[in-house]
C-alpha positions as a Markdown table, in Angstrom:
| # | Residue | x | y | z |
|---|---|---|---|---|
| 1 | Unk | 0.0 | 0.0 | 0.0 |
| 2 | Unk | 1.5 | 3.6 | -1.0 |
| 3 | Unk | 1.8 | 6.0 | 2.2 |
| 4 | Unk | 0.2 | 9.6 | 1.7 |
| 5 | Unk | 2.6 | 12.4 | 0.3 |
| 6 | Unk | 1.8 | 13.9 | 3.7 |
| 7 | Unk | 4.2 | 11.5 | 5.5 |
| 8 | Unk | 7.4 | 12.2 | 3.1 |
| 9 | Unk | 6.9 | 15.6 | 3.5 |
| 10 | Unk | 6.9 | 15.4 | 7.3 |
| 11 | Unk | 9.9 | 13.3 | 7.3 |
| 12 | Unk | 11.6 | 16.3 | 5.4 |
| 13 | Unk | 10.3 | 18.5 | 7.7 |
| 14 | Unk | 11.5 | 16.5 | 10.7 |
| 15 | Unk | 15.4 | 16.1 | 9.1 |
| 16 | Unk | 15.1 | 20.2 | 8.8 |
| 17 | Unk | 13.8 | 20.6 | 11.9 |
| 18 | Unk | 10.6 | 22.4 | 11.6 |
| 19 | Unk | 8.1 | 20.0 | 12.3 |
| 20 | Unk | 5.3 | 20.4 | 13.8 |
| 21 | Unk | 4.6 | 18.3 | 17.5 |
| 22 | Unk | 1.3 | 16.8 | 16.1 |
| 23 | Unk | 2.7 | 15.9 | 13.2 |
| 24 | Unk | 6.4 | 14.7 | 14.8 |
| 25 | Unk | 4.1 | 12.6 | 17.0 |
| 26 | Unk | 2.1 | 11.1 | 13.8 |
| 27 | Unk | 5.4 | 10.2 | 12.4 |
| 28 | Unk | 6.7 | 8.2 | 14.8 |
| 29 | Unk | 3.3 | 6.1 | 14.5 |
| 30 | Unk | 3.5 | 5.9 | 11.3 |
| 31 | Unk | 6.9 | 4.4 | 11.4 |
| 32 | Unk | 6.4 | 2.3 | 13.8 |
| 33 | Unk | 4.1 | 0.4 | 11.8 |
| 34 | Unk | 5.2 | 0.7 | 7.9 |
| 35 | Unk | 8.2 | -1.1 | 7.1 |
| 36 | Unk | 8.8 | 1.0 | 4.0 |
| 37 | Unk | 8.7 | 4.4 | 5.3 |
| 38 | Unk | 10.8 | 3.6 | 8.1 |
| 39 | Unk | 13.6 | 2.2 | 5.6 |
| 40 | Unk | 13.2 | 5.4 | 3.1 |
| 41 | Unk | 13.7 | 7.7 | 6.7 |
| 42 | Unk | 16.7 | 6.0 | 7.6 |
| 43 | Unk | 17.8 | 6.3 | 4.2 |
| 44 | Unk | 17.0 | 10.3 | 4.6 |
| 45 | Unk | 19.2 | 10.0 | 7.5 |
| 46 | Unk | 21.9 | 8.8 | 6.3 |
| 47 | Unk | 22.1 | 11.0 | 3.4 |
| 48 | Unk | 21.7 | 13.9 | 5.5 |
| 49 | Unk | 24.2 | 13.0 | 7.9 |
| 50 | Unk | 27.2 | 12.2 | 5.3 |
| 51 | Unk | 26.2 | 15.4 | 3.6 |
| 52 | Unk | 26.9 | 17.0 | 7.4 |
| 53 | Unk | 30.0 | 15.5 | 7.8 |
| 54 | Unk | 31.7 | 15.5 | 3.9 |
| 55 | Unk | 30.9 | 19.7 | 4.4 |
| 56 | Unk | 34.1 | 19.4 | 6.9 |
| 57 | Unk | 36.3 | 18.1 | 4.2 |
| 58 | Unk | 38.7 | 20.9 | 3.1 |
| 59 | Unk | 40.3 | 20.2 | -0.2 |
| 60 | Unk | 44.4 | 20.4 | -1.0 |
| 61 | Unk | 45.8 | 23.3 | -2.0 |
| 62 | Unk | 46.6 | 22.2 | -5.2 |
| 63 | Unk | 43.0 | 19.8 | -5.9 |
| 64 | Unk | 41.8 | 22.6 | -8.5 |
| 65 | Unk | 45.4 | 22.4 | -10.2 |
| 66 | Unk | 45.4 | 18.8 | -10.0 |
| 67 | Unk | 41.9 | 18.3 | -11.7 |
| 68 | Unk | 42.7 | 20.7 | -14.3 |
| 69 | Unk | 45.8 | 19.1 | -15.5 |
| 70 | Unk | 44.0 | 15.5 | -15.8 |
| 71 | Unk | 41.5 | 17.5 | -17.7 |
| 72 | Unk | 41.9 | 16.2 | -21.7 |
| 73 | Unk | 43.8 | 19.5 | -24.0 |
| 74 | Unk | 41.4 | 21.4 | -25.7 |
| 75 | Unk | 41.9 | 21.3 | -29.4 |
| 76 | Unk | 43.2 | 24.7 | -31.0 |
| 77 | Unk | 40.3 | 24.6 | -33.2 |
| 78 | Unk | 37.9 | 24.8 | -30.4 |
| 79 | Unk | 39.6 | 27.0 | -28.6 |
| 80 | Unk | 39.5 | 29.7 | -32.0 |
| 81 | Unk | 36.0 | 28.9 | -32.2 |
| 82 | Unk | 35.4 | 29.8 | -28.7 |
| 83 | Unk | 37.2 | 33.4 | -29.1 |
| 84 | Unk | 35.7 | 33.9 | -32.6 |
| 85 | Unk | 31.9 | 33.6 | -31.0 |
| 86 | Unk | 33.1 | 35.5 | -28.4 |
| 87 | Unk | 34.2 | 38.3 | -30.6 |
| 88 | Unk | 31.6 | 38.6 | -33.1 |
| 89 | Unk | 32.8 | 42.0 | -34.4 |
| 90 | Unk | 36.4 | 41.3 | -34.6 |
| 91 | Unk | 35.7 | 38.0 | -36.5 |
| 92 | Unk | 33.5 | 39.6 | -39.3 |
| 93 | Unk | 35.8 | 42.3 | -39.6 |
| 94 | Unk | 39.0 | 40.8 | -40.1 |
| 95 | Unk | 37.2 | 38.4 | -42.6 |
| 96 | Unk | 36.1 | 41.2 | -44.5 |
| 97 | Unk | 39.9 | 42.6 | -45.0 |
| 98 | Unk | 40.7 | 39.3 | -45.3 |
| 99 | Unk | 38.5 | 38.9 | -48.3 |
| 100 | Unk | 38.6 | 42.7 | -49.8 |
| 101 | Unk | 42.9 | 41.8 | -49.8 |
| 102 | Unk | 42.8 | 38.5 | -50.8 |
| 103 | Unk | 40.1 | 39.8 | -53.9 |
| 104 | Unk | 42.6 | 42.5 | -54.5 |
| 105 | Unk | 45.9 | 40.6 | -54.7 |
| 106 | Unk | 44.5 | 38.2 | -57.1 |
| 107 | Unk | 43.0 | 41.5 | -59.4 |
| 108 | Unk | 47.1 | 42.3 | -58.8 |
| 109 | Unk | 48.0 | 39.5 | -60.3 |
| 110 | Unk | 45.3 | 38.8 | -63.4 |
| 111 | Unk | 45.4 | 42.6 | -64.8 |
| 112 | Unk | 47.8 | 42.3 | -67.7 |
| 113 | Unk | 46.0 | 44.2 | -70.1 |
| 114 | Unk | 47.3 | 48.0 | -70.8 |
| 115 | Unk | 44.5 | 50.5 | -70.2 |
| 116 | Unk | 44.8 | 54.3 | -69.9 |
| 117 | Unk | 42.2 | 56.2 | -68.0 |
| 118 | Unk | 41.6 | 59.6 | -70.2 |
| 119 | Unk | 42.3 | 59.8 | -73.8 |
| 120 | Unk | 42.2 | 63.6 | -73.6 |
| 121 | Unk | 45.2 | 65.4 | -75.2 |
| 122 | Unk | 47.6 | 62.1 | -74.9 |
| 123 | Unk | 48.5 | 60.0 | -77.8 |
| 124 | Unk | 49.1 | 56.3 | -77.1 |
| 125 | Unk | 52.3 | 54.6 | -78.7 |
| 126 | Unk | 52.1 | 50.9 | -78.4 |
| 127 | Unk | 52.0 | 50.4 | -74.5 |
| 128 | Unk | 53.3 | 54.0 | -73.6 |
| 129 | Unk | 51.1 | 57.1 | -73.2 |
| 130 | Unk | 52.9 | 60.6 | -74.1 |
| 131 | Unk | 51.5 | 63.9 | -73.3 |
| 132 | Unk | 52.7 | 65.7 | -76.0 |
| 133 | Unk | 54.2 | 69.3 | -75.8 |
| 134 | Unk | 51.7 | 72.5 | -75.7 |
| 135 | Unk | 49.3 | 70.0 | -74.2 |
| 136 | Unk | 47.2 | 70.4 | -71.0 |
| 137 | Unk | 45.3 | 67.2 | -69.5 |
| 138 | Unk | 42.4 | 68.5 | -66.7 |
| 139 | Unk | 42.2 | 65.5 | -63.9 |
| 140 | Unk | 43.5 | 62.4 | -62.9 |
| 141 | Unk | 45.4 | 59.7 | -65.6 |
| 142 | Unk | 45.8 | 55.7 | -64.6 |
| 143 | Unk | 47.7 | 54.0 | -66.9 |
| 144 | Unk | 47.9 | 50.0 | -66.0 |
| 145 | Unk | 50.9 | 47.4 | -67.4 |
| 146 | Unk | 52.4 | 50.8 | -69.7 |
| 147 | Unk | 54.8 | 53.8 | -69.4 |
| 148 | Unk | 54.0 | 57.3 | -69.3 |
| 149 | Unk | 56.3 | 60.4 | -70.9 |
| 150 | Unk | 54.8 | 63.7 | -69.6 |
| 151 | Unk | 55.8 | 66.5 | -72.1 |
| 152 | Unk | 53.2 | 68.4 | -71.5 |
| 153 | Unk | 51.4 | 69.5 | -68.3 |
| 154 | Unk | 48.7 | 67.3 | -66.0 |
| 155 | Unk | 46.3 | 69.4 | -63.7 |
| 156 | Unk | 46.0 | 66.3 | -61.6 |
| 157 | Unk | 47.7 | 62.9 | -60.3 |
| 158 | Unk | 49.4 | 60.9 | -62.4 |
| 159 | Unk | 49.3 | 56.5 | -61.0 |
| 160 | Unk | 51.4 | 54.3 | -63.1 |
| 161 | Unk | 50.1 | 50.5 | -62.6 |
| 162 | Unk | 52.3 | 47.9 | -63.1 |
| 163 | Unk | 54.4 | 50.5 | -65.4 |
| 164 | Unk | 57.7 | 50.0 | -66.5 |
| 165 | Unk | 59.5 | 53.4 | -65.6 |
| 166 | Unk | 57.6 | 56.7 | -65.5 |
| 167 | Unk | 59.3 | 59.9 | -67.4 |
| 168 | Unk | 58.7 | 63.0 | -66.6 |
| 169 | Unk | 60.2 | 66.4 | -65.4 |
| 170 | Unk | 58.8 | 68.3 | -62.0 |
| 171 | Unk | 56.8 | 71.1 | -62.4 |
| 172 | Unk | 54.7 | 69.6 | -65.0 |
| 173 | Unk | 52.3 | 67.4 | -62.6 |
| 174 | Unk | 50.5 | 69.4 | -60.5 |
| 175 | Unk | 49.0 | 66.6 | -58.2 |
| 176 | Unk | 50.9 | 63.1 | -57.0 |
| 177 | Unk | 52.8 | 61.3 | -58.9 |
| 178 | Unk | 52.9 | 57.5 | -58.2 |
| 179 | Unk | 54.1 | 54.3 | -59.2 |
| 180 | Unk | 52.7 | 51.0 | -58.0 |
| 181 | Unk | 54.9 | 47.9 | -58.4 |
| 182 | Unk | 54.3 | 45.9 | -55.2 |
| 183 | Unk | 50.4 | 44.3 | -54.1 |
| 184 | Unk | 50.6 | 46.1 | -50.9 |
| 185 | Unk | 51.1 | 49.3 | -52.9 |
| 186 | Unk | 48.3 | 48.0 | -55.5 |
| 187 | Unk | 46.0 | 47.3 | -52.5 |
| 188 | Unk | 46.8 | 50.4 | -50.2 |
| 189 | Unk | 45.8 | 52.4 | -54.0 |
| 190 | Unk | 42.3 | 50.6 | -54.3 |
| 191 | Unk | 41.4 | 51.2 | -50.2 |
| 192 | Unk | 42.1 | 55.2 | -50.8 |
| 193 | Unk | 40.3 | 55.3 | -54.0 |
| 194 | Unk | 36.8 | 54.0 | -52.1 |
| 195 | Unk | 37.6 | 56.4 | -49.2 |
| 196 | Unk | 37.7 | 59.1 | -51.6 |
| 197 | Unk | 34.7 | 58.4 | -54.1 |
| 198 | Unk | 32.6 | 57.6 | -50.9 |
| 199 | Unk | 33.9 | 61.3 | -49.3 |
| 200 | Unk | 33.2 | 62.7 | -52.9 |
């Protein structure tokens, strides 16, 4: 026969001691005459007692150190997971420069074909762009895989991609003049041209 819920809860109550008298009194008649109760109390008893004395037990010094190094290694991977979902921002963002350089150096390295950016008052010879004598060009020239000979005057910069050597004499540039030869150069170019067309 199954015992009320009543009587577990006043065993509880008696091992915390805040039962009632009544009911302490009721227990103890109960007990006396149901086998199985009285096993499941001493059983409370017990539990409660080694709970009492194992709260005396002080670990070592060194237990934490101990447990830790018979802990198995984390795996690297893990651990960079960990720190990447941890540091959402930092993760996205050095995969997006990772990505925007990676994109570049391989544009870097495919762009053979000559191109010149104006054809305004230059003439093209072959793979080299001249700006003739007497001749004025208004704004910016690119000129990718060629050479440029400046005989004239540029109201702007002059960029020379991938250019074999770049004449010219000072005075007749009136912006920067650069040559890019090196990916980092090439990539360092395309990150201050979209700062500038998104300021412009």
């Amino acid at each position: 026969m199954k015992c009320p819920d009543h009587v577990i809860q006043w065993m509880h109550d008696y091992l915390d001691g805040d039962i009632a008298p009544n009911d302490e009194r009721a227990l103890r008649e109960h007990l006396q005459h149901c086998q199985e109760c009285s096993h499941h109390f001493n059983s409370l008893k017990k539990t409660v007692a080694f709970i009492q004395h194992a709260s005396h037990l002080v670990p070592s010094v060194d237990f934490t150190a101990k447990v830790m190094a018979k802990l198995p290694k984390e795996k690297r991977r893990i651990r960079v997971g960990r720190w990447l979902k941890s540091h959402p921002f930092i993760a996205a963002a050095s995969l997006f420069v990772a990505l925007m350089v990676g994109s570049l150096y391989t544009t870097w390295n495919q762009e053979q074909q000559f191109s010149v950016s104006t054809r305004e008052n230059v003439i093209i010879q072959g793979h080299t762009v001249v700006v003739p004598k007497g001749k004025t060009v208004d704004g910016d020239i690119v000129v990718r895989n060629g050479t440029i000979k400046i005989e004239g005057k540029v109201n702007g910069n002059v960029t020379v991609i991938h250019g074999e050597k770049y004449l010219a004499s000072a005075g007749q540039v009136t912006g920067e003049v650069e040559e890019i030869n090196e990916a980092f150069d090439w990539i360092w170019y395309n990150i201050k041209s979209v700062v500038k067309d998104l300021f412009e």
